[in-house]
C-alpha positions, -999 to 999 in steps of 0.1 A, spaced: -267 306 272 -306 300 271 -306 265 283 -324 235 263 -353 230 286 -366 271 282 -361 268 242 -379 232 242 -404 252 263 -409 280 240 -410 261 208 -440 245 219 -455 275 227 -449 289 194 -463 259 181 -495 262 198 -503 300 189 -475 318 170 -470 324 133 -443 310 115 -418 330 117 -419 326 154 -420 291 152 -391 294 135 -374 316 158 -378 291 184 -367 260 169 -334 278 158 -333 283 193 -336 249 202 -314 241 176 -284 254 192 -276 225 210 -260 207 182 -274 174 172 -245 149 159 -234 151 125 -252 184 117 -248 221 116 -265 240 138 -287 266 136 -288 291 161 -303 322 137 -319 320 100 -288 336 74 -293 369 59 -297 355 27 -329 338 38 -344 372 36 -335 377 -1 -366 374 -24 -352 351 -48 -324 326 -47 -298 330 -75 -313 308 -98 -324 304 -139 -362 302 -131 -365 295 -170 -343 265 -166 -350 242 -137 -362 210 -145 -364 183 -119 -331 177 -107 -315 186 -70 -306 222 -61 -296 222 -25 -317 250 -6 -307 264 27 -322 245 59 -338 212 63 -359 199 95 -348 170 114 -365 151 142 -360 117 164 -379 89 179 -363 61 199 -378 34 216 -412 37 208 -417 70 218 -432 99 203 -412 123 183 -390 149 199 -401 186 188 -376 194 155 -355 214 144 -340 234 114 -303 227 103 -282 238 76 -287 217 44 -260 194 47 -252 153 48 -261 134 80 -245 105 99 -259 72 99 -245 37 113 -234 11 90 -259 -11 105 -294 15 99 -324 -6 94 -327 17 64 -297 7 50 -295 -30 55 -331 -37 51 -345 -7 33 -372 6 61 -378 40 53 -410 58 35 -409 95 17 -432 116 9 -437 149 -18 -455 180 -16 -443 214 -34 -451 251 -20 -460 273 -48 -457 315 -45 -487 329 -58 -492 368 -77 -499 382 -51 -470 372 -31 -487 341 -9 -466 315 -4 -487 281 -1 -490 243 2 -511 219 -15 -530 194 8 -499 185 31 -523 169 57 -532 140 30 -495 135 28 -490 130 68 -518 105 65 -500 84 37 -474 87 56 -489 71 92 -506 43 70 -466 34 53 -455 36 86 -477 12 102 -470 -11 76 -432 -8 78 -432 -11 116 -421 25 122 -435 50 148 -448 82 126 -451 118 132 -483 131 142 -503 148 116 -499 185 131 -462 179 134 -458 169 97 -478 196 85 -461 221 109 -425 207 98 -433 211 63 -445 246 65 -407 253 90 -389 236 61 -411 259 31 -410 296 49 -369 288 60 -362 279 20 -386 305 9 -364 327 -13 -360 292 -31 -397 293 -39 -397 298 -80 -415 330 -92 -453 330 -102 -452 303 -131 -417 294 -128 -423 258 -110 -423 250 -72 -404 241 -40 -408 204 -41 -407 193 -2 -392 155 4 -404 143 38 -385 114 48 -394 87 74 -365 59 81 -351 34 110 -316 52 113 -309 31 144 -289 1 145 -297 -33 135 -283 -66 124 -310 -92 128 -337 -86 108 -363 -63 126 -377 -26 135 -346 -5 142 -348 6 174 -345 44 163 -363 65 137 -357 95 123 -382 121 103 -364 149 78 -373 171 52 -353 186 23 -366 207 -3 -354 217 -42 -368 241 -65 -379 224 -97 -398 226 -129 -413 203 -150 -406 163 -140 -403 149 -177 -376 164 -196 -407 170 -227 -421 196 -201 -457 200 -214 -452 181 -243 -472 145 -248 -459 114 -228 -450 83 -248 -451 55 -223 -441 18 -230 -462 -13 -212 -435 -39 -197 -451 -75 -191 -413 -82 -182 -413 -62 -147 -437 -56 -121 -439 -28 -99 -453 -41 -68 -476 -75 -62 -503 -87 -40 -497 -86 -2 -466 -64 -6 -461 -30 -1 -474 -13 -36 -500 7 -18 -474 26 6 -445 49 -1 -421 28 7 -387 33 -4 -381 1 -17 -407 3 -45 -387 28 -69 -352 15 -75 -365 -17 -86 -381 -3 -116 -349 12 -126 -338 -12 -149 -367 -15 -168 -376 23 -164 -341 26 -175 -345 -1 -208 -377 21 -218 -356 55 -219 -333 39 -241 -351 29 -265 -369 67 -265 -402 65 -243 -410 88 -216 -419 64 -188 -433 28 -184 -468 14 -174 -468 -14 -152 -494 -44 -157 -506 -63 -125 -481 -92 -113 -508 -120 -115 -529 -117 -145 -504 -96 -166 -535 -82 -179 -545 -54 -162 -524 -17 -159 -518 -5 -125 -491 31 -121 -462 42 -144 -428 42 -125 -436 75 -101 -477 81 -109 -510 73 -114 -526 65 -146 -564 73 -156 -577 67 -189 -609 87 -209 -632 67 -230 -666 84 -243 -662 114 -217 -662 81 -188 -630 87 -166 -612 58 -157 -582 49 -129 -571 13 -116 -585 8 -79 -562 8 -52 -561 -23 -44 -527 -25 -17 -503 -24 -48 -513 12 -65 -503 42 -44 -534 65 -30 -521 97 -45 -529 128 -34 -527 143 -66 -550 115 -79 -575 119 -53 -578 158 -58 -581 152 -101 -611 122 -91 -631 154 -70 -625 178 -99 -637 158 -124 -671 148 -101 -674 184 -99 -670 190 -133 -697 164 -142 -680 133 -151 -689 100 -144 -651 85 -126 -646 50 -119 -623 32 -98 -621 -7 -113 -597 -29 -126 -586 -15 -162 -578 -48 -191 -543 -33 -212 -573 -39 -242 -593 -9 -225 -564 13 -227 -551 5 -263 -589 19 -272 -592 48 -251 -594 79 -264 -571 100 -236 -548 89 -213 -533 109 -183 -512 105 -156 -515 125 -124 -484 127 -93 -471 154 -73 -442 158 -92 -457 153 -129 -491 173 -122 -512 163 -146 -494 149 -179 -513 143 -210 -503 108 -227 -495 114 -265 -490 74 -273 -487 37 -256 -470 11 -272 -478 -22 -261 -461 -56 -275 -450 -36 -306 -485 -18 -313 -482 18 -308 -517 38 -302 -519 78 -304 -542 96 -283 -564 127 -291 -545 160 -274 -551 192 -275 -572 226 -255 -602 205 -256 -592 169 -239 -607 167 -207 -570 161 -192 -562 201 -199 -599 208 -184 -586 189 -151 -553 207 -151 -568 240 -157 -589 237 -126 -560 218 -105 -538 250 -112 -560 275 -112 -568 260 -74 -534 267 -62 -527 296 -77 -561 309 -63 -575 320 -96 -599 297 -88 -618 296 -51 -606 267 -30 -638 257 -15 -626 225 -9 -599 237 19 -574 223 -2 -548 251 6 -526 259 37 -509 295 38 -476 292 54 -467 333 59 
């Protein structure tokens, strides 16, 4: 049996020069000494080799399909993380008393790998994502993984799941890196033990209207996040509290909700899972990021492409008033893209939005797309290869 130190040894060795597929070789390697609650992996399954999972490409929306592996990595004590290692998708064990659990410390991120024509399978900008996730971590008292290990797991967790990868057109791999204190607590505090892991799921479009216009509702009931909290991070605990009203807003037929600031009640800030940015007289607009509206990556890359394309973007408060007169709205997110708004309603006044191939939203998207799908040069370096 190869013992744990020479396949410890040997994964960082493929880490520092190999391709991929060797890294992956290695860390199956390392994965054979089983880690608690897991399945190992000692060798990738045939079916990892197929092209294509059996799947209705033409159907996916954006719900859970279990893929094949996902990457899973330790840190105790303050320490750096332990090199990872791929496992069969499956649940994992976790103590009644994990920090996550009792007092929600835990961060995620998103990123999707997209197959190209010509066969390329790549990632979007996954370094920007290991940043976000160092500042959440900081903030949520949790040792992070480096930003080479992050982007290195991701691409592991992409090219093990790759027949999962939807066809040219078909939608993405959406990649869910997660960062929690699984170790055991009962007074409030750090726990003493963190773990990083990454899942993945093929998906489609995020809002079950696909392309179609948004129709978002303005609650000045709920708040998403408020001063001195933990808005700008991705911190688990700001999603399932807009659930309820995220939840009201469905029922009552809207797409999504957009959130006004806490204090004033005056002032839009995200919708439940995205930016907002609003067009007024070819001017683009998107609330500043203040420490309660998530940096996204998505909305960082759309603010470069429009400078390039010429437009004057600003970053500045944003009055609900300015937004009932604007002529588009959009919102931008990993998982959404970039999502034209058809309509706001707002204290019982709705306002439509002008739509169509000439909006400067579909001029944005165009570019975005044609960027990962390299019909477009990335001269930006936005685009990692991970074959």
């Amino acid at each position: 049996m190869i013992s744990r130190r020479a396949c410890f040894r040997n994964l960082i060795q493929s880490l520092r020069t190999g391709s991929t597929a060797s890294k992956l070789r290695s860390s199956n390697c390392y994965a054979s000494r089983t880690a608690p609650s897991l399945q190992p992996v000692v060798e990738l399954s045939p079916d990892s080799d197929d092209e294509y999972a059996d799947v209705d490409w033409d159907n996916l929306g954006f719900s859970l399909r279990p893929t094949d592996y996902m990457y899973i990595t330790k840190c105790s004590g303050g320490d750096s993380f332990e090199e990872g290692h791929l496992s069969r998708y499956g649940n994992i064990e976790l103590s009644p008393s994990a920090g996550v659990l009792n007092y929600g410390q835990g961060l995620f991120e998103g990123t999707k790998a997209y197959r190209r024509e010509n066969g390329r399978l790549c990632l979007f900008r996954p370094d920007q994502n290991a940043i976000r996730m160092q500042v959440g971590a900081e903030r949520m008292c949790m040792p992070s993984p480096s930003i080479h290990q992050f982007v290195e797991a991701v691409k592991q967790t992409a090219f093990a799941n790759k027949r999962w990868i939807p066809p040219p057109g078909k939608g993405s791999l959406y990649i869910r890196p997660l960062l929690m204190g699984s170790g055991p607590v009962l007074g409030l505090g750090p726990a003493p033990e963190c773990t990083f892991l990454i899942y993945a799921s093929p998906v489609g479009n995020y809002f079950k209207e696909g392309l179609a216009p948004l129709n978002l509702f303005i609650d000045d009931e709920y708040h998403r996040a408020t001063r001195g909290g933990a808005g700008g991070v991705k911190t688990i605990t700001n999603y399932s509290p807009v659930l309820k009203a995220l939840t009201r807003a469905k029922s009552r037929g809207f797409s999504d909700v957009l959130y006004l600031d806490s204090v004033y009640k005056k002032n839009i800030e995200e919708v439940s899972s995205c930016n907002v940015f609003i067009v007024k007289d070819n001017v683009i607009s998107t609330p500043a990021t203040g420490g309660t509206i998530l940096e996204g990556v998505t909305r960082k890359s759309i603010v470069d492409i429009a400078l390039d394309h010429g437009y004057q973007v600003k970053e500045q408060c944003i009055p609900v008033e300015e937004v009932m007169e604007a002529d588009e709205v959009f919102c931008t997110g990993t998982a959404v893209g970039v999502a034209a708004v058809g309509s706001i309603t707002y204290q019982g006044k709705r306002v439509e939005y002008k739509m169509g191939d000439q909006c400067v939203s579909r001029q944005l998207l165009s570019t975005y797309m044609g960027i990962q799908k390299g019909d477009i040069e990335d001269k930006k370096g936005w685009i990692l290869e991970i074959d």
